[in-house]
N, C-alpha and C positions, 0 to 999 in steps of 0.2 A: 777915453772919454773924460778923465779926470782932469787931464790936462787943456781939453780944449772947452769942457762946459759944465757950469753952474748944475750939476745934474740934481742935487739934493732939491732944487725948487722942481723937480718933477717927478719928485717920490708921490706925490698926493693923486697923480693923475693915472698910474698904473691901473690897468683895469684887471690883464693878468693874475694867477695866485704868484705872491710871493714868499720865498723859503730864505730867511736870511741866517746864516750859518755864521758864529763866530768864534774866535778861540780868546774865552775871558781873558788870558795873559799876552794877549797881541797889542805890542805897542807901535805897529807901523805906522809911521806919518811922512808921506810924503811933503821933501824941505823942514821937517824937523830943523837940522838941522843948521837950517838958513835963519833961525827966528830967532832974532836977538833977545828978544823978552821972554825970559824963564817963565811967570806968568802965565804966559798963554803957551809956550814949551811946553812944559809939563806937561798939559791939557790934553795936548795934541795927543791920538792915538790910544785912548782912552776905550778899549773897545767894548769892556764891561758895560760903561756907561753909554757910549756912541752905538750899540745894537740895538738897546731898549728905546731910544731917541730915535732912533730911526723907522723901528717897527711904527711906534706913533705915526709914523709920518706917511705910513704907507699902509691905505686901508684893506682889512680884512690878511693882512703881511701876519705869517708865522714868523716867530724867532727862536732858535735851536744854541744853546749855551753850550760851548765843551769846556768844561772847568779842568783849569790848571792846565789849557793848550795853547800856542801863543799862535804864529802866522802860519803856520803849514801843519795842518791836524793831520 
């Protein structure tokens, strides 16, 4: 789905309960390594930050933090 659609523009519409599960230390980003600009590099994959962004975006969305886990808890 990642690859073929815009899916973040319909986090707000989920009627569903959502469970978003992340592992604070996961810096996966799909094409990382395609993006010339360190700037937004960096950025990328940010999962600390991109869980709690995300919850916002999806109402009545639970968020579950595993500290010090990265992509495969």
């Amino acid at each position: 789905m990642i690859f073929t659609q815009p899916v973040v523009y319909e986090f707000r519409v989920r009627k569903m309960p959502v469970l978003l599960i992340i592992g604070t230390r996961d810096r996966t980003a799909i094409g990382k390594n395609l993006v010339k600009d360190t700037t937004i590099r960096d950025k990328m994959g940010q999962y600390q930050l991109l869980g709690k962004e995300t919850q916002k975006k999806i109402p009545g969305s639970q968020l579950v933090e595993l500290d010090n886990v990265g992509h495969l808890p």
